[in-house]
RODO-2510 file (C-alpha; in nm, 4 decimals, decimal comma):
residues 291
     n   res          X          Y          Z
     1     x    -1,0979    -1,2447     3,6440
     2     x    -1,0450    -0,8782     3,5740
     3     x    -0,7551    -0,8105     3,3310
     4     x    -0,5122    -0,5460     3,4526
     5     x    -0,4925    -0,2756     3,1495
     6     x    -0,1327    -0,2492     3,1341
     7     x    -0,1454    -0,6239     2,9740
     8     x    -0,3879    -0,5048     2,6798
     9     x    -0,1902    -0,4100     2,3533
    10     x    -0,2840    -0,1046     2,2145
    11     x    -0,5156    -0,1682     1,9054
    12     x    -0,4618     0,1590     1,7502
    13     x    -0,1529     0,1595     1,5047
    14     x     0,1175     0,3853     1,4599
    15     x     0,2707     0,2354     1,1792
    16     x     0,1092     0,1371     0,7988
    17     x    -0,1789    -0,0445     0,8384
    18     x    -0,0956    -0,4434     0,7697
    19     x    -0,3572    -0,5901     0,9541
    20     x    -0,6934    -0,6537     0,7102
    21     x    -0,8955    -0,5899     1,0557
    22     x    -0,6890    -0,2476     1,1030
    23     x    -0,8089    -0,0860     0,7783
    24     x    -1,1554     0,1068     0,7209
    25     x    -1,3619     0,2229     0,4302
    26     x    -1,2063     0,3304     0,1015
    27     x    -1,4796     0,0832    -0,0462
    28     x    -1,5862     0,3043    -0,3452
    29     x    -1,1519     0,3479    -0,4311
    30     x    -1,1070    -0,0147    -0,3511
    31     x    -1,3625    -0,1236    -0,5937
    32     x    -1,2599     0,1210    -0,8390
    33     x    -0,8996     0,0248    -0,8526
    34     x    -1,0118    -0,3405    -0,8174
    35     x    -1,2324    -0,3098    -1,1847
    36     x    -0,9598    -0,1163    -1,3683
    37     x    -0,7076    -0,4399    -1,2350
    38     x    -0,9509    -0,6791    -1,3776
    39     x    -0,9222    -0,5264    -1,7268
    40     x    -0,5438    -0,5248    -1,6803
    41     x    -0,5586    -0,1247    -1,6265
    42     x    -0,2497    -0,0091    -1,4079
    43     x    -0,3864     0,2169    -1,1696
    44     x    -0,2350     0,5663    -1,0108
    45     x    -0,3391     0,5758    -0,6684
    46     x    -0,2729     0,9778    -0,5871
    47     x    -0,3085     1,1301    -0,1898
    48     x    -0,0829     1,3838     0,0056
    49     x     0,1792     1,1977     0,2664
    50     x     0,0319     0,9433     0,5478
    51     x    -0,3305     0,9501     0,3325
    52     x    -0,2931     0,6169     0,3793
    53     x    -0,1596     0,5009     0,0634
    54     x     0,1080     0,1964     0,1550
    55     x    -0,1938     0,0449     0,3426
    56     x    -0,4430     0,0826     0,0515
    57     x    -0,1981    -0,1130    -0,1344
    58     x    -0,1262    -0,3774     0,0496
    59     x    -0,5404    -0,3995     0,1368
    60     x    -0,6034    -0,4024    -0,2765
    61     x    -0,3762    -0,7053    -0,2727
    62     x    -0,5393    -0,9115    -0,0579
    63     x    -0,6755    -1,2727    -0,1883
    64     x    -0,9727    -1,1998     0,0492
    65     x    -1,0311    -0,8447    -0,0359
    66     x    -1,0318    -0,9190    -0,4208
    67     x    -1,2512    -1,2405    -0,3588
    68     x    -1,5010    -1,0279    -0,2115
    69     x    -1,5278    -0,7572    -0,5366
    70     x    -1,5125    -1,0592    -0,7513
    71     x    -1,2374    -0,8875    -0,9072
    72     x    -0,8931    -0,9482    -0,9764
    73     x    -0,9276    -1,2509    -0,8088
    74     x    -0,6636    -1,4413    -1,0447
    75     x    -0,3919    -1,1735    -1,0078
    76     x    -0,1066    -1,2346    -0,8459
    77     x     0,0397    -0,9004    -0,6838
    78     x     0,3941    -0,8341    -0,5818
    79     x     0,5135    -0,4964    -0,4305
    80     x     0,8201    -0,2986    -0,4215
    81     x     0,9304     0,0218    -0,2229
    82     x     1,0542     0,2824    -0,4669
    83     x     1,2318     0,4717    -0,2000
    84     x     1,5088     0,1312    -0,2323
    85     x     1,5356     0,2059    -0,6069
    86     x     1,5830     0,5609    -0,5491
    87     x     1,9967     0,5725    -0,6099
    88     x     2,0056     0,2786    -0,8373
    89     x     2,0841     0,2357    -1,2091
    90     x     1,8775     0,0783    -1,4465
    91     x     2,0162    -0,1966    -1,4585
    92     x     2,0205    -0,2662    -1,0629
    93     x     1,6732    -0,1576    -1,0870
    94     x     1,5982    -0,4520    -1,3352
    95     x     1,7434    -0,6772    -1,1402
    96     x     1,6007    -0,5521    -0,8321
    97     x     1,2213    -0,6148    -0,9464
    98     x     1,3304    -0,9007    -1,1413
    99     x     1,4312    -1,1231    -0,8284
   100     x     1,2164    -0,9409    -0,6091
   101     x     0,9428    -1,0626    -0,8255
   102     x     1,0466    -1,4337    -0,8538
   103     x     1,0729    -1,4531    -0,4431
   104     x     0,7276    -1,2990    -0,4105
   105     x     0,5769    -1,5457    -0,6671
   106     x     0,7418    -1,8405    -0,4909
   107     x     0,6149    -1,7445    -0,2137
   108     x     0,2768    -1,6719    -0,3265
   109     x     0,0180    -1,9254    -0,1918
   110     x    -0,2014    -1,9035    -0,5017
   111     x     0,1048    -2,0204    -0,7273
   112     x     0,2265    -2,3396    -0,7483
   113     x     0,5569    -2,3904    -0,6589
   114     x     0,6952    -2,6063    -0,9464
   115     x     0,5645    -2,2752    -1,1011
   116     x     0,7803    -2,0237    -0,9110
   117     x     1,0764    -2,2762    -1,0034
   118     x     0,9932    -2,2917    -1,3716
   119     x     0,9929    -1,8949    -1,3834
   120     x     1,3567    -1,9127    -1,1554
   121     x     1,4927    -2,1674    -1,4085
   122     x     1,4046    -1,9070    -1,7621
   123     x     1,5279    -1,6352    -1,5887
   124     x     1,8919    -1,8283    -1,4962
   125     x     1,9137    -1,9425    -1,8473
   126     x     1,8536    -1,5908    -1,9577
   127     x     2,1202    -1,4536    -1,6840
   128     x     2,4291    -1,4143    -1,9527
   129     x     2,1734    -1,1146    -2,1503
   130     x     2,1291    -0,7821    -2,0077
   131     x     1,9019    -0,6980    -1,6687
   132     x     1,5918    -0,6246    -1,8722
   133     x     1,6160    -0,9173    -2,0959
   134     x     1,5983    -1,1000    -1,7701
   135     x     1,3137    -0,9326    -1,6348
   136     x     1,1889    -0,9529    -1,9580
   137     x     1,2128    -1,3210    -1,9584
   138     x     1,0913    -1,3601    -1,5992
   139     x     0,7435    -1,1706    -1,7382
   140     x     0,7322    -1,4251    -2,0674
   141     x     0,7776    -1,7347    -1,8521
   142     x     0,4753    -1,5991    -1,6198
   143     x     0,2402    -1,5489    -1,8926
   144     x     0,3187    -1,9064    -2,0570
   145     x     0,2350    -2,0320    -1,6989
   146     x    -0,0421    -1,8334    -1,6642
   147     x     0,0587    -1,6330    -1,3662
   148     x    -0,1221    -1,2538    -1,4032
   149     x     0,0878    -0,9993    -1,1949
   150     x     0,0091    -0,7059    -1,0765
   151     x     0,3261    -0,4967    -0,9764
   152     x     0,3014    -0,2673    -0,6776
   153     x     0,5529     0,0415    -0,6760
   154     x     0,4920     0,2385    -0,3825
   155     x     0,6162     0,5697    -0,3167
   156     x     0,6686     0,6181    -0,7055
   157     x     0,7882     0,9570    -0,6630
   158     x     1,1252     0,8688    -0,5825
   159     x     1,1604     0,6249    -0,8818
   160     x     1,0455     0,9240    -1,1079
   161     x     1,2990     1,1637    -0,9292
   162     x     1,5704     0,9209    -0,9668
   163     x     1,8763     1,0699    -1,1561
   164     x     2,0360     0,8024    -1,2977
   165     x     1,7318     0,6976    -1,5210
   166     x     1,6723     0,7928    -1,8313
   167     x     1,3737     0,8112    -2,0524
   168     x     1,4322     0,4596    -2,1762
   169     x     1,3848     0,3194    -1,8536
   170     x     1,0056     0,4210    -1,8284
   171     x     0,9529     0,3347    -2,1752
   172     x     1,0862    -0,0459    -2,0350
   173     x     0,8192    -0,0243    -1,7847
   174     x     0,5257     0,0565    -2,0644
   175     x     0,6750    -0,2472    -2,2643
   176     x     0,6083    -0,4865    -2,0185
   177     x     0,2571    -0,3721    -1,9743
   178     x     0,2430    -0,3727    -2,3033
   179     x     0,3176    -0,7103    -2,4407
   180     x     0,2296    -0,9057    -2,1410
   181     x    -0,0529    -1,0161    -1,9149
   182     x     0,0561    -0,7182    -1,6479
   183     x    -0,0703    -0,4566    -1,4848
   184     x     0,1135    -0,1548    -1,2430
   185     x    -0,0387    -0,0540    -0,9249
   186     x     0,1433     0,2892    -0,8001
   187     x     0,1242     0,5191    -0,5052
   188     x     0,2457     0,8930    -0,5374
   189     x     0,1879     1,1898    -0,3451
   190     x     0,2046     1,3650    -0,7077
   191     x    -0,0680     1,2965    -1,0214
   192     x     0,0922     1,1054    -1,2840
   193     x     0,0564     1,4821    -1,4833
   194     x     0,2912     1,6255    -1,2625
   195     x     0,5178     1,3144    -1,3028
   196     x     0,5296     1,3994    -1,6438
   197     x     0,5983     1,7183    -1,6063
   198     x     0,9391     1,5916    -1,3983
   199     x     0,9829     1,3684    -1,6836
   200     x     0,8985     1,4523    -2,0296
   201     x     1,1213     1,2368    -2,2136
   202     x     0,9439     0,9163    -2,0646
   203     x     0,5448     1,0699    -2,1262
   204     x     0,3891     0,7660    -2,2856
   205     x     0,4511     0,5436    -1,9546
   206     x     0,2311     0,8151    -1,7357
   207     x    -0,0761     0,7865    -2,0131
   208     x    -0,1169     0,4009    -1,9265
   209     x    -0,2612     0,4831    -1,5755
   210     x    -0,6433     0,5042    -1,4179
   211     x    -0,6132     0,7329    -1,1673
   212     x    -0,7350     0,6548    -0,7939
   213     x    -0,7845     0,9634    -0,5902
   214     x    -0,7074     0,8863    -0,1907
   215     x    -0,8751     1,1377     0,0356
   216     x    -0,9743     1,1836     0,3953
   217     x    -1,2235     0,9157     0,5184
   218     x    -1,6125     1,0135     0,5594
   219     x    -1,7172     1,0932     0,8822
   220     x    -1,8836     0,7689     0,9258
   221     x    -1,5703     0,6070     0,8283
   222     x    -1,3779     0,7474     1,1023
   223     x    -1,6097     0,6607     1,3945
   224     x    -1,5784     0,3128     1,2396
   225     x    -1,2449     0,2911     1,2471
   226     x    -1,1808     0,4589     1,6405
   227     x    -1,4999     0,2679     1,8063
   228     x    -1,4164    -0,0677     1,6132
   229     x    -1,1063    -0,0790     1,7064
   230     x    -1,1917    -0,0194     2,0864
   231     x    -1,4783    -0,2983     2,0754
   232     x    -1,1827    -0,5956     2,0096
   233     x    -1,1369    -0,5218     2,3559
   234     x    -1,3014    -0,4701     2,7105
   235     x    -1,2526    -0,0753     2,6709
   236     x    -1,4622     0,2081     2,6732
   237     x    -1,3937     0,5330     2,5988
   238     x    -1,7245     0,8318     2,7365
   239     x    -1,8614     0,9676     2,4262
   240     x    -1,6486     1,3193     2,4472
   241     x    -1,3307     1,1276     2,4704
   242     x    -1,4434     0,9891     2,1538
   243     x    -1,5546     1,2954     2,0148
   244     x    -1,1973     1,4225     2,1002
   245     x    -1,0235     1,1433     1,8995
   246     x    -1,2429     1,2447     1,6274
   247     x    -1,1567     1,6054     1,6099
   248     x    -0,7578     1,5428     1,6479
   249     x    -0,8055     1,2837     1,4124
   250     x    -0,9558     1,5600     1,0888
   251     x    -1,0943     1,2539     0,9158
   252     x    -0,6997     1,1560     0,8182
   253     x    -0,6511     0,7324     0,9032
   254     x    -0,3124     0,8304     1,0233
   255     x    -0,4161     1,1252     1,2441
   256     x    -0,7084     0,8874     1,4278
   257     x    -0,4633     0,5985     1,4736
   258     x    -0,2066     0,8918     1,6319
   259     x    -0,4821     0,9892     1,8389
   260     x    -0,6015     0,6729     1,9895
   261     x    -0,3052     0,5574     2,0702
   262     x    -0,2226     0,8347     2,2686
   263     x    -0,5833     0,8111     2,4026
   264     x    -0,5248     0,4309     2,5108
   265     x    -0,1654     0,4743     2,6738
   266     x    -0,3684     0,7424     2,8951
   267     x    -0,5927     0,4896     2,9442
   268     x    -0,3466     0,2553     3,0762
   269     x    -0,2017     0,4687     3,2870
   270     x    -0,5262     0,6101     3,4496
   271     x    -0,5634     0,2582     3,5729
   272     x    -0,8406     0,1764     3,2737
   273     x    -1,0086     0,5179     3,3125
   274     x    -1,0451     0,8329     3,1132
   275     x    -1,2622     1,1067     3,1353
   276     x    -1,3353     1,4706     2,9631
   277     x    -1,0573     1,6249     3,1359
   278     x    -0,8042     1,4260     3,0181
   279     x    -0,8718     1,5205     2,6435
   280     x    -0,6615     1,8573     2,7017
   281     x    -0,3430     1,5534     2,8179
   282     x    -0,4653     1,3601     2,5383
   283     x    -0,4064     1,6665     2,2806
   284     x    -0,0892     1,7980     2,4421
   285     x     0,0954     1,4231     2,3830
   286     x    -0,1200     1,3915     2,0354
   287     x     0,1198     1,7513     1,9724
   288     x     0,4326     1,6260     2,0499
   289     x     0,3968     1,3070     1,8306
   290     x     0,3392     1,5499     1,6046
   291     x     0,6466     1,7425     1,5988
***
């Protein structure tokens, strides 16, 4: 039975990747933030807007990912989106990671859950102190049970630009890392020396970081990540359609996902065909999403 192409979903994705199977090479950064994790190292993971970065993240965290480094593999990783802390105070912010954290670790499959109570419990009888005392707890009752974390803050940029913190907030941060079985894993567009520069008062939490440079992909990389993504189903692309993808695409993940979905909607709509002259279509829609 022939399947009609309209039915197929579109494997290309324009959104951050969240899929392990969507996600292509960055082995050598993977590793490299992976080893610095092991050793408790918080890591800086620095690239320019839609490198990539959100979906490096949330690759690093992976059980799977880790198990296959043999590295990090008893870490227990829970993220947070900066941009939501970006026009809170300190103390919201506290509380913000605080529960935050406790949700992810009950949730977490590698934790027991009598664990993720016990940590819930220490951090209610702590609730009458301030917001960091509570977090503060919540960190001391994971390291008494054991329970590693690794704290993803993505798009760190906006916590950094964040008015209504002061200096004393970032020193918080280094505290934790400090005194505790923790580690910080953070995505900016800007290095962790131009942080600083933004905010001198708070200097000694940038020097704690490894940094993680994110980059276009490698050539080879690329074709991976267009023809893979073809093969999961009964599509084929001619070679200069594919060549096309890859020149739209400038080695940038989020440029070849862009471009192959446009690709595979033309696809769909050419009745499962595509050809050379359809690249010019192909680049003229690839424009517009763009814009």
């Amino acid at each position: 039975m022939t399947t009609d192409p309209a039915d197929l979903q579109n494997p290309f994705c324009l959104e951050p990747i969240r899929l392990e199977a969507q996600f292509f090479g960055r082995e050598q950064e993977i590793r490299r933030a992976l080893r610095f994790l092991h050793r408790e190292q918080s890591v800086s993971v620095v690239g320019p807007a839609k490198i990539g970065k959100t979906s490096f993240l949330l690759h690093v965290a992976r059980p799977f990912v880790r198990a296959r480094h043999k590295l990090a593999e008893d870490r227990v990783f829970v993220y947070f989106d900066c941009d939501l802390l970006a026009e809170l105070g300190q103390g919201e912010c506290y509380l913000h990671i605080r529960e935050g954290a406790i949700r992810q670790i009950k949730d977490s499959k590698s934790v027991d859950k009598a664990v993720g109570t016990e940590l819930e419990g220490a951090v209610r009888k702590a609730g009458l102190q301030t917001a960091y005392f509570g977090l503060r707890t919540m960190f001391q009752a994971a390291q008494e049970n054991d329970v590693r974390l690794v704290v993803i803050l993505d798009n760190f940029d906006s916590l950094v630009r964040n008015s209504l913190l002061d200096g004393s907030f970032f020193s918080s941060l280094r505290g934790l890392a400090t005194n505790y079985h923790m580690a910080y894993l953070v995505a900016s567009q800007l290095s962790m020396y131009e942080l600083e520069e933004i905010r001198l008062e708070a200097s000694p939490f940038f020097n704690i970081f490894a940094k993680v440079q994110l980059d276009q992909l490698e050539p080879a990389e690329s074709l991976e990540l267009v023809c893979t993504s073809l093969k999961r189903l009964p599509v084929e692309f001619p070679d200069s359609v594919i060549g096309h993808i890859l020149n739209l695409g400038s080695n940038r993940p989020d440029r070849l996902q862009r471009a192959g979905y446009v690709a595979f909607q033309l696809w769909q709509e050419n009745g499962g065909s595509l050809r050379s002259v359809h690249c010019g279509e192909i680049s003229r829609r690839f424009e517009r999403c763009e814009a």
